[in-house]
C-alpha positions in Angstrom: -6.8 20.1 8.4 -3.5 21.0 6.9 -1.3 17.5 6.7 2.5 17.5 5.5 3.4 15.0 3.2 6.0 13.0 4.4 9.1 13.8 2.1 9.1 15.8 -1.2 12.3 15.2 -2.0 11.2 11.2 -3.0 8.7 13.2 -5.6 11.4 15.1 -7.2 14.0 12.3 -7.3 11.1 10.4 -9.4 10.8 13.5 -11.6 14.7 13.5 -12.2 15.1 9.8 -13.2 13.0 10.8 -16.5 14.6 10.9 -19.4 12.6 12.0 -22.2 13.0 11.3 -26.1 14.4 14.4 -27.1 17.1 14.2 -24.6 18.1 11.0 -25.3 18.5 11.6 -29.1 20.8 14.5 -28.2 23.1 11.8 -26.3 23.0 9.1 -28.7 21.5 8.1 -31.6 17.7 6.6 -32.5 19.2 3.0 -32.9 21.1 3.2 -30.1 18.4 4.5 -27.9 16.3 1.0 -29.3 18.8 -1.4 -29.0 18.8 0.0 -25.4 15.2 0.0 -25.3 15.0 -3.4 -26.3 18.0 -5.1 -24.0 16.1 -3.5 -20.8 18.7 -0.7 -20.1 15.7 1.7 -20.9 12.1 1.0 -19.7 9.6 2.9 -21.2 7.4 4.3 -18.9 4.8 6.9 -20.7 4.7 8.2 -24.0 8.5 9.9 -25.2 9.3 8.8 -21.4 11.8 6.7 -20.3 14.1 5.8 -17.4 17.6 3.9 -16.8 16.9 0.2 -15.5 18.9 0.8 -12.7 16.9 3.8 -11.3 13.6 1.6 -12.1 13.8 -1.0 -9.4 11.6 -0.3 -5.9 8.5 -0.7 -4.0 5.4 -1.2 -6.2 4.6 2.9 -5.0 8.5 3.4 -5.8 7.9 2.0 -9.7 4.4 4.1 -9.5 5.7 7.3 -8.6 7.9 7.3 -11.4 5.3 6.9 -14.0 3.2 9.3 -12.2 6.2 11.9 -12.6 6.6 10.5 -16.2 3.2 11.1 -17.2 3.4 15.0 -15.4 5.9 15.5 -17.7 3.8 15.6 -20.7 1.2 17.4 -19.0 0.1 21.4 -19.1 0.6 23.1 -15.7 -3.1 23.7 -15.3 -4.0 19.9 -16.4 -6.2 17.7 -13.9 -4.6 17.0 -10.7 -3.6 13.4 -10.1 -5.7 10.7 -7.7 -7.1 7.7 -6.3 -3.9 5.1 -6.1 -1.4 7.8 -7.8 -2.4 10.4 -5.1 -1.5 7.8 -2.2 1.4 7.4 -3.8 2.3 10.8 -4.2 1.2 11.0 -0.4 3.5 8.7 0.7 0.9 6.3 1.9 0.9 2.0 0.9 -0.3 0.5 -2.2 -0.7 -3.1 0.1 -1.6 -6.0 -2.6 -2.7 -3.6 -5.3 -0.6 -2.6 -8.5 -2.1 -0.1 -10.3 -2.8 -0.6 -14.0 -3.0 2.9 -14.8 -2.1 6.9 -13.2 -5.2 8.3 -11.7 -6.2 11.5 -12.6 -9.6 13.2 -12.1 -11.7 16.4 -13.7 -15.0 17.1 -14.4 -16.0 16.5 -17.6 -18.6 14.2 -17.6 -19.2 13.4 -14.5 -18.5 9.5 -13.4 -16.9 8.3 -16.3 -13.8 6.4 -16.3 -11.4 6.7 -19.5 -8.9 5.0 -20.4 -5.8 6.3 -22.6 -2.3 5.8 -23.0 -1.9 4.1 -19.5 -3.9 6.9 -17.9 -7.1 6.1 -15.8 -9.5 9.7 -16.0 -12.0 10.1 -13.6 -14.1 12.9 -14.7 -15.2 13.7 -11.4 -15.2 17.3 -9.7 -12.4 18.2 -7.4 -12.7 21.4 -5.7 -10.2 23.9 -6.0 -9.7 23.5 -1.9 -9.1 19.7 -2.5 -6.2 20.3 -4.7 -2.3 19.6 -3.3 1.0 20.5 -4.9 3.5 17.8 -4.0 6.9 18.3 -5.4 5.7 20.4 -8.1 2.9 17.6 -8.9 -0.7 18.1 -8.1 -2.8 15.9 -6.7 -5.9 15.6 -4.3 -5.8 16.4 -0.6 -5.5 14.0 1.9 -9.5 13.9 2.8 -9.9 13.0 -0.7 -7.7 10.9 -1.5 -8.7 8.7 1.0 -12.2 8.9 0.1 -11.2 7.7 -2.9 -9.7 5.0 -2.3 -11.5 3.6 0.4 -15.0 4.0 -2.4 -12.6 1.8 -4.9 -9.8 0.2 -3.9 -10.3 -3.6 -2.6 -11.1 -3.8 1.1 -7.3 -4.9 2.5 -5.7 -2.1 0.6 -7.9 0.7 1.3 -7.0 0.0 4.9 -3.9 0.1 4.9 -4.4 3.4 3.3 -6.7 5.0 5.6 -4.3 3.4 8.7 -1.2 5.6 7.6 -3.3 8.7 6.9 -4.4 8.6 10.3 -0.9 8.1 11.3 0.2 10.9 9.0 -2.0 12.8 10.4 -1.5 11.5 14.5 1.3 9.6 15.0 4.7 11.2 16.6 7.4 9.2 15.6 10.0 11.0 18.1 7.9 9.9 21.0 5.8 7.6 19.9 2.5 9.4 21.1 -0.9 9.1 19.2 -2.9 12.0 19.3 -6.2 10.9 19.5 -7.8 14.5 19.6 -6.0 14.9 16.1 -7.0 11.8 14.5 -10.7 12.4 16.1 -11.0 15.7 14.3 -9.3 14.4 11.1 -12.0 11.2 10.9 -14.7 13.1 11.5 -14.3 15.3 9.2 -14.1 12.3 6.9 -16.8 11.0 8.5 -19.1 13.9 7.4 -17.3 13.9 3.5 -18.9 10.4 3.3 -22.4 11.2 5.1 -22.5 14.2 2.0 -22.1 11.2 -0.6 -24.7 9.0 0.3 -25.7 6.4 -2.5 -22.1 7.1 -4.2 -20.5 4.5 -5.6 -18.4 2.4 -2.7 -19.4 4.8 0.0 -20.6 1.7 2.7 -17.0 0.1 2.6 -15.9 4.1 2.9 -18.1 4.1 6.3 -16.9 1.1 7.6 -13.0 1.6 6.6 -13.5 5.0 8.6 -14.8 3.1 11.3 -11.9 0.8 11.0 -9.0 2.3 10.8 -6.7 3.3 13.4 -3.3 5.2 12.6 -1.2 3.2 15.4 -1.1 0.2 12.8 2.6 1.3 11.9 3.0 -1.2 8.4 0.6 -2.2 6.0 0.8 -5.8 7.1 -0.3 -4.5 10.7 -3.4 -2.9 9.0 -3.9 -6.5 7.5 -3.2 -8.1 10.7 -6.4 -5.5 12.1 -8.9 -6.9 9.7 -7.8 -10.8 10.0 -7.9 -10.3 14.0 -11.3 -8.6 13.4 -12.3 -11.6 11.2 -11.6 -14.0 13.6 -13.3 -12.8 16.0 -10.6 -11.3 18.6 -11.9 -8.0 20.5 -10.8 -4.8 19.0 -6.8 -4.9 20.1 -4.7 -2.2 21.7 -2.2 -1.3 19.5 1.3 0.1 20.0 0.7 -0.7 23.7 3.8 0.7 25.8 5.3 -1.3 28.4 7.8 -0.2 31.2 9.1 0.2 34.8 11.7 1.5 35.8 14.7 0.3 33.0 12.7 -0.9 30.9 10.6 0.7 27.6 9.0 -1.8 25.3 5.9 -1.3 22.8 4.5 -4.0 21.7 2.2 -4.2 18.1 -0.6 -6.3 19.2 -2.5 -6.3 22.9 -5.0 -9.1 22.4 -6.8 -8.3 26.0 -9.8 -11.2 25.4 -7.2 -14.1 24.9 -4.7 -12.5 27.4 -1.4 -12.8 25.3 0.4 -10.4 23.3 0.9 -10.1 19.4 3.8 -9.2 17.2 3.8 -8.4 13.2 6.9 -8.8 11.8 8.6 -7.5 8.6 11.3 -8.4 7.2 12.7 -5.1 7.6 13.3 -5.6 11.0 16.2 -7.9 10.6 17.8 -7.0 7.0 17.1 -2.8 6.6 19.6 -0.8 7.7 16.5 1.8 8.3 14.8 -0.4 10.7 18.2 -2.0 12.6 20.1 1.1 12.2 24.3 0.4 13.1 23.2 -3.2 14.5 23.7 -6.4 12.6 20.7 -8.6 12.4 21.8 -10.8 14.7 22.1 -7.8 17.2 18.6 -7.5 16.7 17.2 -10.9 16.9 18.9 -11.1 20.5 17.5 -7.8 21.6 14.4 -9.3 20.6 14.9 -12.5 22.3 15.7 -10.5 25.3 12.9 -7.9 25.4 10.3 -10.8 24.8 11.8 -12.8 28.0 11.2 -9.7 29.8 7.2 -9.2 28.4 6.6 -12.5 29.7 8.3 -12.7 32.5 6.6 -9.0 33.6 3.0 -9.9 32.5 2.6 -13.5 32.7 1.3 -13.3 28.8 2.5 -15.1 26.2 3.8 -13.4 23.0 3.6 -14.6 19.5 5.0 -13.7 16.3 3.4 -13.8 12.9 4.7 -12.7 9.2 3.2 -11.6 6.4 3.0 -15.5 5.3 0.4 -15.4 7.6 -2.0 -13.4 6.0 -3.1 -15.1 3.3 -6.2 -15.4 5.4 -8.4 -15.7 8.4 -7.5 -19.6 8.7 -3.8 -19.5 8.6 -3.2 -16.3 10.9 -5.9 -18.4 12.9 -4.0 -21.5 12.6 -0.7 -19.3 14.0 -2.4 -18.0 16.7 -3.5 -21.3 18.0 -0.1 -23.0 17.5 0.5 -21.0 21.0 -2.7 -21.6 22.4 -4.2 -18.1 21.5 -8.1 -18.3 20.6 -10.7 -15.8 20.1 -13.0 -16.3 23.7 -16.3 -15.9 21.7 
C-alpha cells in the first residue's frame, strides 16, 4: 500500500540547517569555528557536520532528524537506506520515551549484526529493493518495514505509539475526522502476514501483539500510552475518538470507557499553550470551551468525564489511582 509521508519539507529544512566543515572555514577561520564549537553556538552533530545552536533545539525526532540529515550528508547516493528509529523519524511518526543513541541504517552484509561506528547503528540486514522510500531526497525503509522494525526492538510503550500513528497515517482523515477501517484492515494485515513470514525472528511475539494492539484513532503518543495502561488495568478495550452530537452540537471525545460507563480525556499540554492546537484563541478561550463542551457530555449522557496528563502515566497505579479519584474502576 502506497502511504504519503506527512510533510517533506520538515526533511529538507533538517538537511539545510547543516553546515559542514568546509563551509564553515570559507566563513571564518579554524579558531573561530572552535571557540564557537566550544561556547555551544555550534553543535557537532556527525563527523565534519555541524549546526547553529539556534536551529538545534526541538522534539527528540526534531534533534534526530537533523543528525539523520547530517549523517546523509557524508553518505554515497547508493549507500544503505536509513531505519528502525531514524526511519520513524524520517516518517514523521513518535519517538515516545526513547532517544536514540545512534542513526539506524540497515544492509546486508552479514546478516544480523549490529555495528557500531561514529554514532551510526548498522543493521546488516536485507532490505528489499520494494521496501526502500525516498523521503526528501533521504532513503529510508517503507512504512511496513519500518514498523516491523520497530515493533521487533524498540521497548513495548514506544513501539506503540509508533504502530498507532502509522495506522493513522495510513486511516485517519483529519478534515473529517473519519477512520477508515477497510484501510487500516488491509494495511495490518498485510503486516500481519510480514510477521507470520518471520517466525522465530528476533522480537517478532511483541511484533504480533503490538499489531494486535494498535489502533490508529489514538491521535498522540500519550493516547497510545494511555491504550496500554487502560489495557493493564483491566478496562475493556475503549472506543476511541467517539463522536458525540445532536442537533448543535459536535464533540469527540478521546476515551469511551463503556464497562465503567464514564468517559476519558488525554490531555497535552498543547492543547492550551500551541498556537497549532488552539489556533487564534487564547488559552483561556480554550479552557472555557472545554469547561463548556464537558458540561454538555454530562449533562447529554449522564457519564462522568475525567481528565488525565501525561503525569499520569508513569504507570498502571497512578493512571489507576486518577481514575478512581472520580469513581472510575475497571468492573472485572
Amino acid at each position: 500500500m502506497d502511504v504519503v509521508p506527512p510533510s517533506y519539507d520538515r526533511v529538507w529544512d533538517a538537511r539545510a540547517a547543516i553546515l559542514t566543515r568546509e563551509r564553515l572555514e570559507r566563513e571564518s577561520a579554524a579558531a573561530t569555528i572552535a571557540a564557537q564549537h566550544a561556547d555551544g553556538e555550534l553543535i557537532r552533530l556527525h563527523s565534519g557536520r555541524y549546526v547553529r545552536a539556534a536551529d538545534a533545539q526541538g522534539f527528540i525526532e526534531d534533534r534526530h532528524l537533523r543528525t539523520i540529515a547530517a549523517v546523509h550528508s557524508r553518505r554515497q547516493a547508493s549507500a544503505a537506506p536509513f531505519s528502525h528509529a531514524s526511519a520513524a523519524v524520517l516518517w514523521g511518526l513518535p519517538l515516545f520515551r526513547h532517544v536514540p543513541e545512534a542513526v539506524h541504517v540497515s544492509d546486508a552484509r552479514h546478516n544480523g549484526v549490529v555495528r557500531h561506528a561514529r554514532g551510526v547503528a548498522r543493521h546488516e540486514v536485507s532490505v528489499p529493493d520494494d521496501d526502500i522510500v525516498v523521503i526528501g531526497g533521504i532513503p529510508c525503509t517503507s512504512l511496513e518495514r519500518t514498523v516491523f522494525d520497530v515493533a521487533r526492538t524498540l521497548p513495548l510503550a514506544s513501539a506503540v505509539a509508533v504502530a498507532d500513528a502509522a495506522l493513522r497515517l495510513v486511516a485517519w482523515d483529519p478534515e473529517d475526522r473519519v477512520y477508515d477501517q477497510g484501510a487500516a484492515s488491509t494495511w495490518a494485515t498485510a503486516m500481519e502476514e510480514r510477521i507470520a513470514r518471520a517466525r522465530g525472528a528476533r522480537g517478532i511475539r511483541q511484533a504480533r501483539w503490538i499489531m494486535a494492539f494498535a489502533d490508529g484513532r489514538a491521535q498522540l503518543p500519550g493516547e497510545s500510552m494511555s491504550r496500554l495502561l487502560l489495557h493493564d488495568l483491566g478496562f475493556a478495550t475503549p472506543r476511541l475518538q467517539v463522536r458525540l452530537a445532536d442537533s448543535s452540537h459536535l464533540y469527540f471525545v478521546d476515551f469511551g470507557l463503556d464497562d465503567a460507563k464514564a468517559w476519558g480525556e488525554f490531555d497535552g499540554e498543547g492543547k492550551y499553550t500551541d498556537a497549532q492546537f488552539r489556533g487564534e484563541r487564547t488559552p483561556w478561550e480554550v479552557v472555557r470551551a472545554e469547561k463548556e463542551r464537558e458540561d454538555w457530555i454530562r449533562a447529554t449522557t449522564h457519564r462522568p468525564l475525567v481528565r488525565w496528563g501525561m503525569q499520569h502515566l508513569a504507570s498502571p497505579v497512578t493512571l489507576g489511582r486518577r481514575l478512581a479519584a472520580f469513581g472510575i474502576r475497571p468492573p472485572r
